[in-house]
VMD Tcl script that draws the C-alpha trace (Angstrom):
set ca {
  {5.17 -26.65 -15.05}
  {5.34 -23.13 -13.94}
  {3.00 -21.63 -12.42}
  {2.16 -17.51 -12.88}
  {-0.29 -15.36 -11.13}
  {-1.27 -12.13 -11.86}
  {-2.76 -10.08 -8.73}
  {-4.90 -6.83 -9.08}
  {-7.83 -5.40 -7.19}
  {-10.89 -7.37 -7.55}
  {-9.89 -9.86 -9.95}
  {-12.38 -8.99 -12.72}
  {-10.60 -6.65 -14.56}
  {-6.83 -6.51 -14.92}
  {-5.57 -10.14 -13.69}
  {-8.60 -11.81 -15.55}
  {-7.47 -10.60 -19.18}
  {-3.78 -11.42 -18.25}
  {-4.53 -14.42 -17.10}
  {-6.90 -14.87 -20.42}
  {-4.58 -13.74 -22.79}
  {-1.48 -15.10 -21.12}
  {-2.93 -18.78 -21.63}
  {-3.66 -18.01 -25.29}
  {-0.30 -16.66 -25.88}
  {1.55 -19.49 -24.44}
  {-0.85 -22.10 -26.31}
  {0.19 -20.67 -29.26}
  {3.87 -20.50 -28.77}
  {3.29 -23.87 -27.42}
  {4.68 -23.38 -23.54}
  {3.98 -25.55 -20.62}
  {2.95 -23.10 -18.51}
  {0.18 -22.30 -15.66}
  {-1.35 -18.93 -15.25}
  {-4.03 -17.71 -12.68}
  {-5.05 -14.79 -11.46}
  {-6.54 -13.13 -8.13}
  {-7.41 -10.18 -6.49}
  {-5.90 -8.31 -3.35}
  {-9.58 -7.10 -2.26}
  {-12.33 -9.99 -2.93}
  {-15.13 -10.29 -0.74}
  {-17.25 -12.40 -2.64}
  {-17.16 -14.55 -6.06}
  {-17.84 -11.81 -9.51}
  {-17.52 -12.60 -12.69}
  {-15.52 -10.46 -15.04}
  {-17.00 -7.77 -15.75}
  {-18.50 -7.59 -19.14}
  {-16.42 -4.44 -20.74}
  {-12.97 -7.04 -19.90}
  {-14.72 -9.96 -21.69}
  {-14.94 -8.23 -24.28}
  {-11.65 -6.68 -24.63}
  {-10.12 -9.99 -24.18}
  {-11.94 -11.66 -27.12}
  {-10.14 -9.17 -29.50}
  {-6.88 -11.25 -28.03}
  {-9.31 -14.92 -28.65}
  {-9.41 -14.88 -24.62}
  {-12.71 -16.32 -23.23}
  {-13.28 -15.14 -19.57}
  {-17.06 -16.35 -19.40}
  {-16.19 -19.18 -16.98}
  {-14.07 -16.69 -14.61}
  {-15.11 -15.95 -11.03}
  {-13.02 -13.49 -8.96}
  {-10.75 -15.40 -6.26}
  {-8.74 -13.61 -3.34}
  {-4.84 -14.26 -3.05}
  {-4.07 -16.14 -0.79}
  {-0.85 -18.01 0.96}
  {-1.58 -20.63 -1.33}
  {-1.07 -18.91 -4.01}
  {2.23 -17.17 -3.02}
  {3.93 -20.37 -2.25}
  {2.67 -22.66 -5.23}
  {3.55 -19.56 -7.77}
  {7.06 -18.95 -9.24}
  {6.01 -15.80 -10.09}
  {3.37 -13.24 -8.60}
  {2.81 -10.22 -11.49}
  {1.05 -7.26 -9.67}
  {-0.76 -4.70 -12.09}
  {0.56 -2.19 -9.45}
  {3.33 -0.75 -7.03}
  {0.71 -0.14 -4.22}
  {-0.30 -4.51 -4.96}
  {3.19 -5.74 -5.21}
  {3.98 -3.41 -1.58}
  {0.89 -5.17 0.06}
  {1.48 -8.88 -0.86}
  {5.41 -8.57 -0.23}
  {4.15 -6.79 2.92}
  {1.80 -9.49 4.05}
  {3.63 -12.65 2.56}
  {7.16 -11.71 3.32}
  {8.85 -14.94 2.96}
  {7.45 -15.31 -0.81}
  {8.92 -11.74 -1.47}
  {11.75 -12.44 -3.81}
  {8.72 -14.09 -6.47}
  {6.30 -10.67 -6.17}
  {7.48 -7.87 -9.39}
  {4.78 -5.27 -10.78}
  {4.13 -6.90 -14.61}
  {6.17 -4.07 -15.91}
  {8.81 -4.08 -13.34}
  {9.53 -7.82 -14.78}
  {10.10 -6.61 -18.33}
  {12.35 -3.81 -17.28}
  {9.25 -0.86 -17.90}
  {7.88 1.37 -14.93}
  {5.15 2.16 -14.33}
  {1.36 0.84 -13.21}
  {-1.42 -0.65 -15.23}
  {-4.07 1.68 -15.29}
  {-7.67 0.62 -13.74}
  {-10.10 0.39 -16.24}
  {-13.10 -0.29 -13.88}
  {-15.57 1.84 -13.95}
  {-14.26 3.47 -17.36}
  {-15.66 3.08 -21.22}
  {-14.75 0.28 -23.34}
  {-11.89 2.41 -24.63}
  {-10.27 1.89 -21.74}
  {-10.63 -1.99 -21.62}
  {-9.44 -2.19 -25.31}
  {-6.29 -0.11 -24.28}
  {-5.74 -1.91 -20.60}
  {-6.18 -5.23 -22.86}
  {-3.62 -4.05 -25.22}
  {-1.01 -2.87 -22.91}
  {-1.47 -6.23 -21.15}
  {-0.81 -8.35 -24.70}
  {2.07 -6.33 -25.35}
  {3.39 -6.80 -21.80}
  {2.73 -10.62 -21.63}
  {4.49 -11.05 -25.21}
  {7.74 -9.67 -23.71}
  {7.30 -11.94 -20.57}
  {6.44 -15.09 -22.64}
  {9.87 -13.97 -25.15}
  {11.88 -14.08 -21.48}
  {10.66 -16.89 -20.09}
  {11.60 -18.66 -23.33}
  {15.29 -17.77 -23.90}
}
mol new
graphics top color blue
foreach p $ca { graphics top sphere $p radius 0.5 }
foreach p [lrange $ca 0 end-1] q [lrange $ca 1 end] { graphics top cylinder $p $q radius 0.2 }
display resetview
């Protein structure tokens, strides 16, 4: 099975509703596939934070149960693929795991866009719903990829 991770910040924002809406996706187009995400800066264990839970539910993701986890070596070298929600995330982790470099692309960068996700922390729900929906829309194209 392959495993996915998707990195941002604090891993209660971003990564949790692409990780959330990345395992609904693939349930539903019935793929054998492993997502997780974590965050570049994590201190200590959050939970997502309440506007992303319920941004994700619009896409029937449940992030209740999530705690925020730091990447880690681990992670690098069990993952086939690392999905940053940045530039400035994929340029640290490539930086600081340089042998698992040729497995770190920004989300976008691996379905040919450019650009960054946008932080929503901090922001209204607005923001959430549209960080949610950019992420569904993303994840589709990846999941339509990784299938052909």
């Amino acid at each position: 099975m392959k495993n996915i991770v998707f990195v941002c910040t604090g891993n209660t924002c971003r990564s949790p509703m692409a990780e959330g809406i990345a395992k609904k996706l693939a349930q539903q187009k019935e793929l054998a596939l492993n997502f997780s995400s974590r965050g570049t800066s994590v201190y200590m264990e959050e939970k997502a934070n309440p506007l992303a839970k319920n941004a994700a539910k619009a896409y029937s993701s449940d992030l209740e149960e999530h705690f925020s986890k730091a990447f880690s070596e681990k992670d690098a070298e069990k993952s086939e693929i690392v999905l940053t929600m940045t530039l400035r995330h994929k340029e640290y982790l490539k930086e600081k795991y340089p042998k698992y470099k040729d497995k770190i692309f920004t989300i976008k960068e691996y379905v040919g866009e450019k650009g960054d996700i946008a932080d929503p922390f901090g922001k209204n729900k607005e923001a959430y719903e549209a960080c949610a929906k950019e992420l569904y829309d993303l994840i589709n194209k990846i999941l339509t990829n990784i299938q052909e």
